[in-house]
C-alpha positions as CSV (number, residue, x, y, z in Angstrom):
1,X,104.1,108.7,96.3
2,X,107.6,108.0,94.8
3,X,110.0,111.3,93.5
4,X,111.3,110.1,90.2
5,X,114.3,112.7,89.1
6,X,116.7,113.1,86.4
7,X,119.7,115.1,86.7
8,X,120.6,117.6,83.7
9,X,120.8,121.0,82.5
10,X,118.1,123.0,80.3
11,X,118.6,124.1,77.5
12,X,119.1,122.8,73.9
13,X,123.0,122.8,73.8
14,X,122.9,120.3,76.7
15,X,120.5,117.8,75.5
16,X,122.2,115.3,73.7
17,X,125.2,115.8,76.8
18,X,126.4,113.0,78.9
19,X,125.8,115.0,81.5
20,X,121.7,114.9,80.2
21,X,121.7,111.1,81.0
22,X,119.2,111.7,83.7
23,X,117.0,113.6,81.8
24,X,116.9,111.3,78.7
25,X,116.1,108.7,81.6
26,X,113.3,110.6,82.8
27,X,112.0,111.1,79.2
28,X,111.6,107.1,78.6
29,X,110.0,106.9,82.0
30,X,107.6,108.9,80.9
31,X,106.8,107.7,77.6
32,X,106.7,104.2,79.1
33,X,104.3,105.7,81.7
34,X,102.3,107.8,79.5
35,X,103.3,110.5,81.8
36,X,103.7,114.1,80.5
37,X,106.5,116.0,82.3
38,X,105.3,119.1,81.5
39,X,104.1,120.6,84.8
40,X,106.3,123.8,86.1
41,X,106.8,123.2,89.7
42,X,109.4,124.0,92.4
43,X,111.4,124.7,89.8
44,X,111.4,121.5,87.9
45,X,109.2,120.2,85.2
46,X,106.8,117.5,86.6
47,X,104.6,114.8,85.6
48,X,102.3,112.7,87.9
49,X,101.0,109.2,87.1
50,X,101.4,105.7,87.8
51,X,104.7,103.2,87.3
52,X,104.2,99.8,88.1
53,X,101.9,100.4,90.3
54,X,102.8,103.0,92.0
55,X,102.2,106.2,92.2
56,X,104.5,109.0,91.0
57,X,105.8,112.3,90.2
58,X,108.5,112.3,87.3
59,X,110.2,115.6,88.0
60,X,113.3,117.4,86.0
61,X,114.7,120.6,87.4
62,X,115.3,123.3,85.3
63,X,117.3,125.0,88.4
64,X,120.9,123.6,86.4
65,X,122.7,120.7,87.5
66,X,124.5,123.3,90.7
67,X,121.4,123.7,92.2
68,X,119.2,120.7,91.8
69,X,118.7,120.1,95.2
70,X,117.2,123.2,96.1
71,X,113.8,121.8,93.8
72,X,114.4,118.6,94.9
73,X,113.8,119.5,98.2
74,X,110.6,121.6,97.4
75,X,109.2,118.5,95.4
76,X,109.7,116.2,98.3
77,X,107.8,118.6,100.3
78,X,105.3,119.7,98.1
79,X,104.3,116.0,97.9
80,X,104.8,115.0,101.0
81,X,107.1,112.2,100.6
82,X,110.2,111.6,102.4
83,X,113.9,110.8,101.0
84,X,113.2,106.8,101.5
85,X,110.8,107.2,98.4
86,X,113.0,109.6,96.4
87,X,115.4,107.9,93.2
88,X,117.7,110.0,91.3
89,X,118.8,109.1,88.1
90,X,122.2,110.7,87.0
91,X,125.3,110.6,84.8
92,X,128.4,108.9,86.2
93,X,132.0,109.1,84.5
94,X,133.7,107.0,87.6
95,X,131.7,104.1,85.6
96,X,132.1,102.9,81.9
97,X,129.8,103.9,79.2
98,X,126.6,101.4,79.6
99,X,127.4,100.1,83.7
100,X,124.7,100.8,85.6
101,X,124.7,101.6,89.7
102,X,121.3,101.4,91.6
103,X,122.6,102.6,95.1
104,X,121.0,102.8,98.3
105,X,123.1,106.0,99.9
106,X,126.1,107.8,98.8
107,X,127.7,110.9,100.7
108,X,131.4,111.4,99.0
109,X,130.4,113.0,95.4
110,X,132.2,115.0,93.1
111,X,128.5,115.2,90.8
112,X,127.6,118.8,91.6
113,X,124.6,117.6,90.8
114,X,124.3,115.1,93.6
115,X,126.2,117.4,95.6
116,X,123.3,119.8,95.8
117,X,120.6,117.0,96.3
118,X,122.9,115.6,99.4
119,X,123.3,118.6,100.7
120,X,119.6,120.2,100.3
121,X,118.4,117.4,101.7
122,X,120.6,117.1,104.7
123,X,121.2,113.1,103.8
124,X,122.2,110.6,101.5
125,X,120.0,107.9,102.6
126,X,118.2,108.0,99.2
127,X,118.4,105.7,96.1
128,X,120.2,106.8,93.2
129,X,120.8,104.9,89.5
130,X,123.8,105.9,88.2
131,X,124.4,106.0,84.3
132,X,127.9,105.5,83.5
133,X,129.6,107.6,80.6
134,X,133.4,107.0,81.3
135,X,135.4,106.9,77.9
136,X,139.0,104.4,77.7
137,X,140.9,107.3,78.3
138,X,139.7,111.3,79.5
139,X,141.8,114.0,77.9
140,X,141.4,117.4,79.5
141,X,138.6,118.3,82.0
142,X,135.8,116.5,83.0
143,X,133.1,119.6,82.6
144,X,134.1,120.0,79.5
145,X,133.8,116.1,79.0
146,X,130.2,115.7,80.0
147,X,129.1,119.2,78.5
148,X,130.2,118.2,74.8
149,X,127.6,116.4,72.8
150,X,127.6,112.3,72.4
151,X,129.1,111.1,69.7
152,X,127.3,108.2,67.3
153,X,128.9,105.2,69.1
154,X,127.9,106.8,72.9
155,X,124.2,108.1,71.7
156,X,123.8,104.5,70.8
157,X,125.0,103.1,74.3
158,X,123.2,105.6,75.8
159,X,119.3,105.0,74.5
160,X,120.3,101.3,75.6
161,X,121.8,102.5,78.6
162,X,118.4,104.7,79.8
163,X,115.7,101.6,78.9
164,X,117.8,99.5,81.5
165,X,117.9,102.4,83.8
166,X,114.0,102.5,83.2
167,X,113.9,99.1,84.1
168,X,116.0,99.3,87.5
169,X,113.7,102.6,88.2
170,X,110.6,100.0,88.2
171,X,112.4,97.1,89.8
172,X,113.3,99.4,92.9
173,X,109.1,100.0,92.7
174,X,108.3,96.1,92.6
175,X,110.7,94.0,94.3
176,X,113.0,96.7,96.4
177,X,116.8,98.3,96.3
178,X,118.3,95.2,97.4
179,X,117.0,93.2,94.5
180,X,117.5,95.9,92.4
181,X,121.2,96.5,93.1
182,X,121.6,92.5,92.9
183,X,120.0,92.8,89.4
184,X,121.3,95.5,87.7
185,X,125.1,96.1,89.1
186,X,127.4,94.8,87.5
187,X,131.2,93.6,89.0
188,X,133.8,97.4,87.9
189,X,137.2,96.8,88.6
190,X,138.7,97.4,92.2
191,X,139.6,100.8,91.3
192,X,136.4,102.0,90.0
193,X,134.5,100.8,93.0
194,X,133.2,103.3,95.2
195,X,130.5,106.1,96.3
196,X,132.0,108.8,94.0
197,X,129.7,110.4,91.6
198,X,131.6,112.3,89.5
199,X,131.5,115.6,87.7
């Protein structure tokens, strides 16, 4: 059993929110799937069903983005799988609007997000997609950033952005990480490079 989850917050302020990208991930997943994430659970919305293949559980917390590890972790128990076959999908404004990252581990993050699932879990050795949402230039504070609704130009980059993510999600299922990253991950500059997955 794979642990399919999407980063977000709930609510309907937050849903057309860069800092939604995981969930609107999740949601194409799951209509690709025919999977109906509907389910409460460990605090998260879950659906169970089959993705190329394999079998899975399509889960979006409703905990808010702080404390997403805490139903992470109960997922990954409740279904008895084990970090190796968890893969997070979630917004990332160290990367420019439509770059994808499939990573294998991570520890330094500045996503609180990913922050709570690394530290719930007591490891980064689990596979993460990052979604990048990075404008040319960031005035003011990131929160507020990633909190605002997408404008026309980024909702368009990002229903582009989420299918590709849909397709690294089932690439990591059929062929593994390593072909994965070597498919999906594009060159970022020097500076951009790195583990950080930002607020």
């Amino acid at each position: 059993m794979w642990l399919i989850v999407g980063l977000g917050n709930v609510g309907r302020e937050y849903e057309a929110t860069p800092h939604n990208l995981g969930f609107l991930a999740i949601d194409v997943i799951a209509a690709r799937a025919g999977i109906r994430v509907t389910r409460p659970e460990s605090k998260a919305l879950v659906g169970l069903g089959k993705l190329a293949g394999h079998e899975v559980a399509l889960a979006k917390p409703q905990t808010m983005m702080n404390l997403s590890g805490v139903s992470v972790r109960d997922l990954l128990a409740r279904y008895e799988a084990t970090p190796a076959n968890l893969i997070v999908l979630l917004d990332e404004v160290d990367l420019p609007w439509g770059m994808l990252r499939v990573r294998d581990r991570g520890r330094n993050s500045s996503h609180n997000g990913m922050q709570s699932v690394i530290s719930s879990l007591g490891t980064d050795a689990f596979i993460r997609v990052r979604l990048g949402c990075r404008p040319e230039k960031l005035w003011g504070d990131r929160k507020d950033y990633v909190l605002r609704e997408m404008n026309r130009e980024e909702r368009k980059i990002a229903d582009e952005m989420v299918v590709e993510a849909a397709d690294a999600v089932e690439a990591i299922l059929t062929e593994g990480v390593d072909k994965a990253m070597s498919r999906f991950n594009r060159k970022v500059e020097p500076a951009d490079e790195g583990e950080g997955d930002s607020e």
